[in-house]
Residue frames as qw, qx, qy, qz and C-alpha x, y, z in Angstrom:
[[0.962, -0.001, 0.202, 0.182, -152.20, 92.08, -153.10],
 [0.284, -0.708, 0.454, 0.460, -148.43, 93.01, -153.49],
 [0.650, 0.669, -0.311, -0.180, -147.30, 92.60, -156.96],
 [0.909, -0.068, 0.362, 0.195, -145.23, 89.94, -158.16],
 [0.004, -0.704, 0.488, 0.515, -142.02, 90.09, -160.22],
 [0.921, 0.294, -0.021, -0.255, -141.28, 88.55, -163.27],
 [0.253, 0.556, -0.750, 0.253, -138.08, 87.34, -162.01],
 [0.320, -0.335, 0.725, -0.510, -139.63, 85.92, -159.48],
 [0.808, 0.268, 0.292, -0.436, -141.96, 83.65, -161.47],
 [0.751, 0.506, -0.423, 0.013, -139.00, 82.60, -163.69],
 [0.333, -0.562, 0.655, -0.379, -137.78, 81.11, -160.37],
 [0.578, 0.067, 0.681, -0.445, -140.08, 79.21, -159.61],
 [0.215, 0.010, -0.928, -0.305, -140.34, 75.35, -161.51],
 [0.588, -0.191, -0.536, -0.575, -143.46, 73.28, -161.53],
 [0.557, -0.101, -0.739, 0.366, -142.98, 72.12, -157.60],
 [0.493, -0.856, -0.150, -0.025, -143.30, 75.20, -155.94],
 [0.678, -0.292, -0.030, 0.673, -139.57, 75.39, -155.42],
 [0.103, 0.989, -0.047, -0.094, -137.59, 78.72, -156.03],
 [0.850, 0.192, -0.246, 0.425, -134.24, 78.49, -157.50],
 [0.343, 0.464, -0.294, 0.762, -132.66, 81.78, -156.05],
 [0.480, -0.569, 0.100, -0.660, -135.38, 82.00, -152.42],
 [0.346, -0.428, 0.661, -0.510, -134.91, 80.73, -149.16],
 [0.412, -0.126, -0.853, -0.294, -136.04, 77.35, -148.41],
 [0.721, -0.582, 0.007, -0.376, -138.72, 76.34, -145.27],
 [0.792, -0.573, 0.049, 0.203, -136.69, 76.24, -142.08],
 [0.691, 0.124, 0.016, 0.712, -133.07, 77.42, -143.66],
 [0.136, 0.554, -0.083, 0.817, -131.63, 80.97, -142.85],
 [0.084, 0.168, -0.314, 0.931, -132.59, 83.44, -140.30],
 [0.409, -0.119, 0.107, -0.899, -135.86, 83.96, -141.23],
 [0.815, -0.151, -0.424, -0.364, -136.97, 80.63, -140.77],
 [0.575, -0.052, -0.742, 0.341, -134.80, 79.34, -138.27],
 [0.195, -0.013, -0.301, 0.934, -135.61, 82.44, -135.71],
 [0.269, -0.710, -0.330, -0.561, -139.56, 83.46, -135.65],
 [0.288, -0.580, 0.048, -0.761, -141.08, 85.17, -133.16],
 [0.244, 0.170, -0.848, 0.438, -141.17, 84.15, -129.82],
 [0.219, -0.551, -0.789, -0.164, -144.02, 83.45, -127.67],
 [0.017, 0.491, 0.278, -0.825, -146.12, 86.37, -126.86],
 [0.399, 0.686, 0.024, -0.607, -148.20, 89.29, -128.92],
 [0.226, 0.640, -0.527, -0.511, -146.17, 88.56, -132.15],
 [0.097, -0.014, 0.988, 0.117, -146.66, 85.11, -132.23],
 [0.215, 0.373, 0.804, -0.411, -150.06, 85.56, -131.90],
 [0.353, 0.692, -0.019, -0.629, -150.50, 88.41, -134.06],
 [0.063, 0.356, -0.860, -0.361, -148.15, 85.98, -136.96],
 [0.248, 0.154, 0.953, -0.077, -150.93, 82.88, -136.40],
 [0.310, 0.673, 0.536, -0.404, -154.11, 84.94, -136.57],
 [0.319, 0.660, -0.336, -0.592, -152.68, 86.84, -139.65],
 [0.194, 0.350, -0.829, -0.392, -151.74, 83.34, -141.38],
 [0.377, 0.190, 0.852, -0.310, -154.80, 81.75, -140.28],
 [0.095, -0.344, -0.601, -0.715, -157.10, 83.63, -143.57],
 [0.051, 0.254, 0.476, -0.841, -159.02, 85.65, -140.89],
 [0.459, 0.107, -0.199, -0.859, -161.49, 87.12, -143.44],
 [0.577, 0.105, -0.689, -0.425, -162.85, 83.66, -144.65],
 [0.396, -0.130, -0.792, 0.446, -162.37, 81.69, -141.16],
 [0.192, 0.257, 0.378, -0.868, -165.13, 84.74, -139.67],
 [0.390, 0.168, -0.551, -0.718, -166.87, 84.50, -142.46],
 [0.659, -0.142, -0.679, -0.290, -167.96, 81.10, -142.09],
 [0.311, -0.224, -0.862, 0.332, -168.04, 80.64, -138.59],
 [0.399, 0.156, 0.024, -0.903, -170.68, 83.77, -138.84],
 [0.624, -0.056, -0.537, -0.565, -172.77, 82.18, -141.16],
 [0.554, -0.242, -0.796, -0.035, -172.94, 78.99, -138.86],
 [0.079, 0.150, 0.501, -0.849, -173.23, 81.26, -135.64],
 [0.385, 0.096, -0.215, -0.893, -176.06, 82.65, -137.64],
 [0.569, -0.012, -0.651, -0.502, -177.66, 79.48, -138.75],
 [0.233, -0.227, -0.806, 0.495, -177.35, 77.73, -134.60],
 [0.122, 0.184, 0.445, -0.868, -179.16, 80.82, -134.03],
 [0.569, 0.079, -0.149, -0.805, -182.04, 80.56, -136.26],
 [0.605, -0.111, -0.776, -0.142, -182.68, 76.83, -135.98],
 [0.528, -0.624, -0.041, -0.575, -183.05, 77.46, -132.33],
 [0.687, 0.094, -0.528, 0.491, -179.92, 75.52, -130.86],
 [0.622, -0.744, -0.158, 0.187, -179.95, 75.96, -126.70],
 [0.327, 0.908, -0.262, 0.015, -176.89, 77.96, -125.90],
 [0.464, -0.610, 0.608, 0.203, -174.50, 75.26, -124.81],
 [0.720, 0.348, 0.514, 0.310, -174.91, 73.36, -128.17],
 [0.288, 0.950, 0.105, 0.057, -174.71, 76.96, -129.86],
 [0.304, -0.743, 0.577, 0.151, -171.51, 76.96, -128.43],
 [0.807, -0.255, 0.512, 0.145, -170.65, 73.72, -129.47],
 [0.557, 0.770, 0.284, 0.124, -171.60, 74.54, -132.98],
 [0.297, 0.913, -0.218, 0.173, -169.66, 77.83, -133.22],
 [0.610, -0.662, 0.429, 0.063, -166.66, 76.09, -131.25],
 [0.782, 0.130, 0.519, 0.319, -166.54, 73.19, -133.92],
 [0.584, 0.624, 0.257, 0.450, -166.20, 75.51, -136.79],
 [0.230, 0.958, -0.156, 0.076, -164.36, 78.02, -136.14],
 [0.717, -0.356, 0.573, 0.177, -161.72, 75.22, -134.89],
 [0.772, 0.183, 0.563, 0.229, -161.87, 73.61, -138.25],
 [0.478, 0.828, 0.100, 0.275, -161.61, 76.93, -140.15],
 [0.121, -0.894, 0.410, 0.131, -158.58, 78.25, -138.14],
 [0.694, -0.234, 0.677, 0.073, -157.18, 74.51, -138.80],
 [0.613, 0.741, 0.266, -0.070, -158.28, 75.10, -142.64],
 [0.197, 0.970, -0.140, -0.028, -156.19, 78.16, -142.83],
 [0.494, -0.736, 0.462, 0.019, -153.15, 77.26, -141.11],
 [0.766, 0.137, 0.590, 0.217, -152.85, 74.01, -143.40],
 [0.615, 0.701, 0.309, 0.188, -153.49, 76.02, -146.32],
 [0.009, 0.973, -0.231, 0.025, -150.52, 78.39, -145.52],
 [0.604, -0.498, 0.621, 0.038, -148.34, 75.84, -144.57],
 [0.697, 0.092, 0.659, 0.267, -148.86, 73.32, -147.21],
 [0.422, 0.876, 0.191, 0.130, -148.71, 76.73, -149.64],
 [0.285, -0.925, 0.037, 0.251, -145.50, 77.97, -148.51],
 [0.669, 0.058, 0.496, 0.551, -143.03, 76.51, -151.52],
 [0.402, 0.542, 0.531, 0.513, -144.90, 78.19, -153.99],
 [0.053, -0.992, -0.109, 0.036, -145.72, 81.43, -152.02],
 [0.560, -0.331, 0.408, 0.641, -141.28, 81.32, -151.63],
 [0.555, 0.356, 0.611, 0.439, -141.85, 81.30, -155.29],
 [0.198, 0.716, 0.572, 0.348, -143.87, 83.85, -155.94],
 [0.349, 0.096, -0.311, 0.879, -142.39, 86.07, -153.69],
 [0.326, -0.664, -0.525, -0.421, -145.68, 86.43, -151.38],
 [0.257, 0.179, -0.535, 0.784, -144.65, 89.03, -148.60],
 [0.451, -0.408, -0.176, -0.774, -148.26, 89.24, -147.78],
 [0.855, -0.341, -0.251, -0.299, -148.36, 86.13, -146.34],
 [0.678, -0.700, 0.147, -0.169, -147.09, 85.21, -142.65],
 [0.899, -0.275, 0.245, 0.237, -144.26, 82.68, -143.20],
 [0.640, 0.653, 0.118, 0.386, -143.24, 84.29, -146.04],
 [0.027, -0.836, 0.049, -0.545, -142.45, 87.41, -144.14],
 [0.459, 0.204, -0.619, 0.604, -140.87, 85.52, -141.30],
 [0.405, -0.484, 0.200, -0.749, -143.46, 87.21, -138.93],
 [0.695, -0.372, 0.482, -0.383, -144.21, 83.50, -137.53],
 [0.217, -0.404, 0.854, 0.246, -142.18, 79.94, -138.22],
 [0.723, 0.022, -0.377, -0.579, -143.75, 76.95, -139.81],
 [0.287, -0.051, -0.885, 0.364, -143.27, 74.70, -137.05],
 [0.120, 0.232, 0.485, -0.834, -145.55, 77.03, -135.15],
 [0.509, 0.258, -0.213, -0.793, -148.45, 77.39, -137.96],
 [0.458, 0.021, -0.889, 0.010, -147.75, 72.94, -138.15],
 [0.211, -0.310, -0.861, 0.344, -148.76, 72.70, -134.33],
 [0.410, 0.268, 0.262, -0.831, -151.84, 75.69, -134.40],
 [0.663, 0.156, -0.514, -0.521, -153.41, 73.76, -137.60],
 [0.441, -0.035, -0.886, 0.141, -152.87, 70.21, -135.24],
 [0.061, 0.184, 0.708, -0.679, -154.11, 71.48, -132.20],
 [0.548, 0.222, 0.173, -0.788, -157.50, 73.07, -133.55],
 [0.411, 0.109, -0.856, -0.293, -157.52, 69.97, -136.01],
 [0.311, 0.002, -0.860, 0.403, -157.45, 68.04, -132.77],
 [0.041, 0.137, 0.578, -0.803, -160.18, 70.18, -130.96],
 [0.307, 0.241, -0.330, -0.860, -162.23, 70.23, -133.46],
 [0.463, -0.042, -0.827, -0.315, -163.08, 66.63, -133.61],
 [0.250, -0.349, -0.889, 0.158, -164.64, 66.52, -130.13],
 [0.101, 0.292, 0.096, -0.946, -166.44, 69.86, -130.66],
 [0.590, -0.062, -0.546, -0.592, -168.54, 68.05, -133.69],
 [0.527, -0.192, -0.826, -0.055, -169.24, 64.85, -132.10],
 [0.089, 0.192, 0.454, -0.866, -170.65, 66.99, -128.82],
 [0.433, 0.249, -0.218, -0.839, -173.14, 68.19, -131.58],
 [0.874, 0.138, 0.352, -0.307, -174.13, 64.56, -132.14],
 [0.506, -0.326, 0.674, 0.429, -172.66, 61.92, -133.63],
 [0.508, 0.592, 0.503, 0.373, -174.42, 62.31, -137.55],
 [0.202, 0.979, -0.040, 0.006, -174.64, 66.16, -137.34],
 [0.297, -0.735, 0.491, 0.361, -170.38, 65.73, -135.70],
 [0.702, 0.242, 0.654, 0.145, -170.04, 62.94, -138.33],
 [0.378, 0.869, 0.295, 0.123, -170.95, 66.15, -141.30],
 [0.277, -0.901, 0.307, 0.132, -169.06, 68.52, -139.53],
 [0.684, -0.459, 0.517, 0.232, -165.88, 66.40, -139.95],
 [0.594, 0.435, 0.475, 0.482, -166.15, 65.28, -143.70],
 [0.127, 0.981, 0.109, -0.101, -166.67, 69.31, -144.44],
 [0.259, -0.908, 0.321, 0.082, -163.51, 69.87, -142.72],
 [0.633, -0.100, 0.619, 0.454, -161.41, 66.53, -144.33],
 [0.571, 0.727, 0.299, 0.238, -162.62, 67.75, -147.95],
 [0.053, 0.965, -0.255, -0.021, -161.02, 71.41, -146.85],
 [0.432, -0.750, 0.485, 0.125, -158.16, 69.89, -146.15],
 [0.846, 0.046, 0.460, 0.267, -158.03, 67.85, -148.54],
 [0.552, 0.773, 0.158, 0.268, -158.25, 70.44, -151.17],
 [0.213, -0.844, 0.492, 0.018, -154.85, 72.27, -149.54],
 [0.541, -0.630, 0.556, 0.043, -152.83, 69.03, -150.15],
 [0.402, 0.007, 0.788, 0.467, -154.06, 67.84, -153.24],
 [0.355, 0.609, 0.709, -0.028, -157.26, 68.51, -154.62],
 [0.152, 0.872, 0.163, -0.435, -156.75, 72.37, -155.59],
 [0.128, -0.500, 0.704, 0.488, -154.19, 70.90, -158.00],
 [0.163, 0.241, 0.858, 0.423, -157.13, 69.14, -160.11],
 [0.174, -0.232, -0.361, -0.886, -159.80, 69.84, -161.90],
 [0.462, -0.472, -0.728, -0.185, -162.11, 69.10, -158.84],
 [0.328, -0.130, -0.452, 0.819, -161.03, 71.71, -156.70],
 [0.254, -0.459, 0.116, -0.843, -163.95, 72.96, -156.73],
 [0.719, -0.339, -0.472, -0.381, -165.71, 70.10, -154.93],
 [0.444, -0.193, -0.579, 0.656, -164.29, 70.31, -151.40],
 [0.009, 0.134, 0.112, -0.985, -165.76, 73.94, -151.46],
 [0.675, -0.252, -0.363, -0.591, -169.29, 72.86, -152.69],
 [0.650, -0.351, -0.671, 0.056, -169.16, 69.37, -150.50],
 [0.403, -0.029, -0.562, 0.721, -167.96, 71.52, -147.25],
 [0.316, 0.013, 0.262, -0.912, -170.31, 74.71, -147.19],
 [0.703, -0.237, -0.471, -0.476, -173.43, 72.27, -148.58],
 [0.502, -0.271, -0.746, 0.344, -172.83, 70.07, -144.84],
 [0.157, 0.233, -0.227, 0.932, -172.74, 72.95, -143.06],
 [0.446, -0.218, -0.051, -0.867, -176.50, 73.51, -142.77],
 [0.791, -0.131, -0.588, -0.108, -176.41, 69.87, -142.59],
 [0.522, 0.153, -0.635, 0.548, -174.13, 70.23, -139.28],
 [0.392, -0.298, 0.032, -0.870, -176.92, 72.89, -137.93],
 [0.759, -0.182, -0.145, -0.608, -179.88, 70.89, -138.11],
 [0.791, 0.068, -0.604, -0.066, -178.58, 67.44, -137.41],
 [0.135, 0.035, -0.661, 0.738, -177.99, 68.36, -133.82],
 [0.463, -0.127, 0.144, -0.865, -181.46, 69.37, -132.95],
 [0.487, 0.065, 0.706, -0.510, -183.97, 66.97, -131.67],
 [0.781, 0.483, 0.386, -0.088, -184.82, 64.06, -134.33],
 [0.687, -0.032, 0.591, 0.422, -182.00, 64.50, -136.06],
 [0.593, 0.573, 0.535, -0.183, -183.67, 66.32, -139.19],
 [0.508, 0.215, 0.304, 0.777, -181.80, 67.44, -142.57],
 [0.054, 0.296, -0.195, -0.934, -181.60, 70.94, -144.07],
 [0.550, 0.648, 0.294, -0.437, -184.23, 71.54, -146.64],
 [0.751, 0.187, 0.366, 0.517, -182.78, 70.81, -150.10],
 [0.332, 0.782, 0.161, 0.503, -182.91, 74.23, -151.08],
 [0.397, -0.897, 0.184, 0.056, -180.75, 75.29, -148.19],
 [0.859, -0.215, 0.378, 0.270, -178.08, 72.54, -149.01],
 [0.557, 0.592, 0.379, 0.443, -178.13, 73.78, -152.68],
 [0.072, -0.982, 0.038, -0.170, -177.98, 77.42, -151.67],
 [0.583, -0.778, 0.226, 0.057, -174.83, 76.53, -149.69],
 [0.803, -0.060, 0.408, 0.431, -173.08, 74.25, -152.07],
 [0.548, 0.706, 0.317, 0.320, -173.50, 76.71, -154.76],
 [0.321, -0.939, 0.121, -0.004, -172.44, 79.74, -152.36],
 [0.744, -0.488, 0.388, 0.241, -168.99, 77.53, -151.67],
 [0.683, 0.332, 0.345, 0.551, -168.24, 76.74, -155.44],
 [0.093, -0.992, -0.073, -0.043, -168.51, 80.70, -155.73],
 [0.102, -0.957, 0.208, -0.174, -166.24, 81.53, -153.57],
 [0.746, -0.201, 0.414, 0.481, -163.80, 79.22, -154.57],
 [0.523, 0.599, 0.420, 0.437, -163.80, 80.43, -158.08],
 [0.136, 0.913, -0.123, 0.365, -163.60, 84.46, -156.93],
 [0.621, -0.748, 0.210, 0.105, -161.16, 83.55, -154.39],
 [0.870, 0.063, 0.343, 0.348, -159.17, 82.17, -156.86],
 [0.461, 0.837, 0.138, 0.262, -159.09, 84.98, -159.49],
 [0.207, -0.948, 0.240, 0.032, -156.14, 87.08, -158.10],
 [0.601, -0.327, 0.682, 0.257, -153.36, 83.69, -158.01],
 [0.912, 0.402, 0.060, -0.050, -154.27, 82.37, -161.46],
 [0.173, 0.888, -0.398, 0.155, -151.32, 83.70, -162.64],
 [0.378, -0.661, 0.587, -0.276, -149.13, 82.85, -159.82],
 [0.749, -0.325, 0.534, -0.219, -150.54, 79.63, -159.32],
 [0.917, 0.378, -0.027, -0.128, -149.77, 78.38, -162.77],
 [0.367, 0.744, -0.526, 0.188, -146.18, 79.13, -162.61],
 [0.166, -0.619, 0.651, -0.408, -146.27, 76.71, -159.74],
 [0.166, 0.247, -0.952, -0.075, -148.00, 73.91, -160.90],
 [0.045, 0.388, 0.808, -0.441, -151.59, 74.55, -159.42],
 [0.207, 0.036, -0.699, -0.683, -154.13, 73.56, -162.22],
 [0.212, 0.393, 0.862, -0.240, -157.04, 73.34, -160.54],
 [0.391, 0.719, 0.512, 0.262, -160.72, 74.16, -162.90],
 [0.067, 0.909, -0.100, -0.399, -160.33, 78.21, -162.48],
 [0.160, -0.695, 0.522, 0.468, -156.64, 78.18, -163.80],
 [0.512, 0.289, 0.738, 0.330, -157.85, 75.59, -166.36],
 [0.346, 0.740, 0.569, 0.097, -160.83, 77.57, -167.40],
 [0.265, 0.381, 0.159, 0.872, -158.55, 81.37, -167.51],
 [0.164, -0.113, -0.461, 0.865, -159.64, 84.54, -166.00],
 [0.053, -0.064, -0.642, -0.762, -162.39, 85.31, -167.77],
 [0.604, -0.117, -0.780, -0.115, -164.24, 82.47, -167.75],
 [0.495, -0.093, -0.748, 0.432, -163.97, 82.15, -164.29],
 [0.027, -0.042, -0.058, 0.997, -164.97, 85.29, -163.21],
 [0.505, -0.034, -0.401, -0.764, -168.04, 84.61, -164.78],
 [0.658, -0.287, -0.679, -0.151, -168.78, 81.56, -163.28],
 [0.271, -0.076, -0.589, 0.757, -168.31, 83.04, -159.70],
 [0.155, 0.079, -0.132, -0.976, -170.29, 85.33, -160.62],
 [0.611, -0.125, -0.335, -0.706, -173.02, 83.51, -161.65],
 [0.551, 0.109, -0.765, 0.315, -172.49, 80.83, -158.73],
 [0.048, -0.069, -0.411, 0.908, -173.04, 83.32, -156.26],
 [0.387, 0.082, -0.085, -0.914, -176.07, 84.53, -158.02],
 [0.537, -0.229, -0.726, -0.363, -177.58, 81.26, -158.49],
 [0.289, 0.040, -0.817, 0.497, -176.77, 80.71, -154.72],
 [0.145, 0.129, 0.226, -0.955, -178.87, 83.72, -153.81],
 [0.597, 0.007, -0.438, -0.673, -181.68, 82.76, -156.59],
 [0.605, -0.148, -0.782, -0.003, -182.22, 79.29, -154.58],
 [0.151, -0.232, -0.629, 0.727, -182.20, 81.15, -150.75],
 [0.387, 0.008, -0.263, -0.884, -185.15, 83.77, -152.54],
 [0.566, 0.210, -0.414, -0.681, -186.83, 81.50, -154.57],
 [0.387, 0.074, -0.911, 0.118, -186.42, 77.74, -152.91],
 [0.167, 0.168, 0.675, -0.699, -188.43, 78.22, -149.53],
 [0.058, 0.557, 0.757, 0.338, -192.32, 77.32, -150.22],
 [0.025, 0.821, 0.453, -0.348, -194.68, 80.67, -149.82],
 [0.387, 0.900, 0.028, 0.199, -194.03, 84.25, -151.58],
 [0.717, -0.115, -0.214, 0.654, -191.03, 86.02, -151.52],
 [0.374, -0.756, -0.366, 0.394, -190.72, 88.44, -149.56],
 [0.079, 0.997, -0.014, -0.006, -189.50, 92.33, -150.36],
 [0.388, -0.788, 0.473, 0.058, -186.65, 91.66, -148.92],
 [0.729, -0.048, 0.580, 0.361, -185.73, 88.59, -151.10],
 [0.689, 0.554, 0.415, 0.214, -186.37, 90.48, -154.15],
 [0.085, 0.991, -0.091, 0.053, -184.33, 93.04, -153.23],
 [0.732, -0.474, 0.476, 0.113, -181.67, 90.98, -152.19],
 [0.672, 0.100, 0.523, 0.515, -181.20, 89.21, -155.96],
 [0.379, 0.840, 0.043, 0.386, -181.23, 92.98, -157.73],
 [0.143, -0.827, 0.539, -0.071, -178.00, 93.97, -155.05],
 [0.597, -0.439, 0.558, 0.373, -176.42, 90.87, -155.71],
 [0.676, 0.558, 0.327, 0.355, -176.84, 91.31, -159.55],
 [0.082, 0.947, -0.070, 0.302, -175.49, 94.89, -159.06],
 [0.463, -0.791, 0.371, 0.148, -172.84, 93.76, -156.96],
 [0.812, 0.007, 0.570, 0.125, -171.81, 90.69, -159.15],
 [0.615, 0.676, 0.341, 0.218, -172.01, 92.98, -162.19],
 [0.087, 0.973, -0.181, 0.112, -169.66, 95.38, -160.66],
 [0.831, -0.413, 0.352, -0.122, -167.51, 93.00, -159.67],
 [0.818, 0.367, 0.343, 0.281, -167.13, 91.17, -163.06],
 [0.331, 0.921, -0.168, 0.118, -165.54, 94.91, -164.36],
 [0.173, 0.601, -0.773, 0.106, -161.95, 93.63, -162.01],
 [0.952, -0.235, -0.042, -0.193, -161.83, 90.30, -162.23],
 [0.796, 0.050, -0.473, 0.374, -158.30, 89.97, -161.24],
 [0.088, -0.510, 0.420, -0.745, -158.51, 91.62, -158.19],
 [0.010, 0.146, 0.874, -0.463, -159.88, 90.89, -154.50],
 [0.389, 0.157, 0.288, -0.861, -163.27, 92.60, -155.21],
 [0.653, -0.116, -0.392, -0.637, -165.14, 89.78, -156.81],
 [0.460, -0.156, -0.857, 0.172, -164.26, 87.79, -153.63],
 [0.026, 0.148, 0.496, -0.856, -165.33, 90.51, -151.40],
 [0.346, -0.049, 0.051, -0.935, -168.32, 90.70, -152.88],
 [0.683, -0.110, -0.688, -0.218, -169.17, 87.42, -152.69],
 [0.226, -0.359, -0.678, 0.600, -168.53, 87.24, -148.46],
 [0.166, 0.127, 0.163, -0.964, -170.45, 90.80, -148.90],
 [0.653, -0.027, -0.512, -0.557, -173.52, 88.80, -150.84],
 [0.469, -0.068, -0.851, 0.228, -173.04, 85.95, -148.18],
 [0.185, -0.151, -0.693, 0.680, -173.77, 88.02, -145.55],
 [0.561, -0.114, -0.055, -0.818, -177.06, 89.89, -146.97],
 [0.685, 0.015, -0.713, -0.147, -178.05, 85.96, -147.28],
 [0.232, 0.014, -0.759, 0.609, -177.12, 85.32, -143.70],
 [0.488, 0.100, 0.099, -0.861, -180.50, 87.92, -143.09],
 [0.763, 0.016, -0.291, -0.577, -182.65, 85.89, -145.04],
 [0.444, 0.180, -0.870, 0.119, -181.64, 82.83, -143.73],
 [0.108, 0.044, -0.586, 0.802, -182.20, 83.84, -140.60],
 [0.455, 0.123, 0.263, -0.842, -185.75, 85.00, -141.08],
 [0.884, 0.084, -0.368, -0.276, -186.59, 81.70, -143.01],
 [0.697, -0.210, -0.685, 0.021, -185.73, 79.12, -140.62],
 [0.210, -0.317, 0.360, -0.852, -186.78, 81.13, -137.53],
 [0.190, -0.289, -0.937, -0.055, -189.04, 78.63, -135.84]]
């Protein structure tokens, strides 16, 4: 993550604005992106949050596959979400792009001029747009899940990550998920509660370590949501133990013993979580939370194997 100046944070007022930085769409580098071709493309996928947007449409690849989804629903499945997460991102860059100005975020796409926001507007509409008859394919309760997941995300980009409920979009979105699985299959049938729980807990997580790097940032811009309430700390900790509960419920939730593999599973994510917690204002207690997600993905997999 590129350092920040502290010039650049005395810029930047309680809007998101910058007094002395470009606005969206004025100058060069906004009036002038990339044309269509490679660079556009490479500009979309880079401002889309790639890591996270794979992330989860794994996991739900993962979960079609163990519930035992045919493969043209399997498609549908991994079609609908990874629509709604490229549509996720794309919002969340866009409707971030005052405050990144602000902060002077050259990491990120628009900032850097590598692709316009007109162009990042109509990729976040179109998959938006594709997205909605990709769920309802899946059935109309399981598309019905799917959809709310993907309004919550979006809400929390336009408002919600500015209150102290930001984390609930990120608990209510990955808890459906499993819900978006099963509710396609024959009868209709929910998740198990201790899948739902695993998932919601998983989501609050990884808000909370996703967060840890911006606090900073995000206060100077007016985005007070619980993390940046609760400080770095604090937070850190509760990711931390978020994660770990997540895990403790995928283990310990299913009825019969647990298995080698589960009990190895919650001593590497205590060892990861505890190494983790040493920089908590870096990227590495989110990474280890997608890096915990994905042992999890395993076990998942071998509990609801029919």
């Amino acid at each position: 993550m590129p350092a920040r100046t502290t010039q650049t944070r005395k810029n930047a007022d309680v809007t998101g604005s910058a007094a002395s930085g470009p606005s969206p769409g004025s100058g060069p580098r906004f009036g002038s992106g990339p044309r269509p071709g490679p660079a556009l493309v490479r500009g979309l996928a880079a401002a889309c949050h790639p890591l996270p947007a794979a992330a989860v449409t794994l996991f739900a690849a993962a979960l079609t596959a163990a519930a035992g989804h045919g493969p043209a629903r399997a498609a549908a499945v991994v079609g609908a979400v990874a629509a709604g997460q490229l549509s996720v991102g794309w919002c969340n860059d866009r409707a971030d792009l005052r405050r990144d100005l602000a902060t002077g975020r050259q990491d990120k796409p628009l900032v850097a001029g590598t692709v316009t926001g007109a162009a990042v507007t109509r990729a976040a509409a179109v998959s938006l747009l594709l997205c909605v008859p990709l769920s309802l394919a899946c059935g109309t309760l399981a598309g019905a899940a799917h959809l709310v997941g993907v309004a919550a995300a979006w809400a929390y980009n336009l408002h919600l990550k500015r209150t102290a409920v930001s984390w609930l979009p990120y608990a209510l979105a990955f808890g459906l998920l499993p819900a978006f699985v099963t509710l396609g299959l024959p009868g209709a049938p929910w998740p198990p509660p201790w899948l739902t729980a695993a998932a919601a807990l998983l989501g609050a997580g990884a808000h909370f370590a996703n967060v840890l790097p911006d606090i900073e940032d995000d206060l100077a811009t007016g985005v007070a949501g619980l993390p940046q309430r609760l400080g770095l700390r604090v937070s850190a900790a509760l990711a931390g133990l978020l994660v770990l509960g997540s895990t403790a419920t995928l283990v310990l939730g299913p009825p019969g013993r647990v298995t080698a593999y589960g009990w190895m599973l919650l001593a590497a994510t205590t060892t990861a979580l505890l190494l983790a917690a040493r920089r908590p204002a870096g990227r590495l207690p989110f990474l280890a939370a997608m890096a915990v997600a994905g042992a999890d993905v395993i076990l998942l997999v071998v509990e609801l194997r029919p």
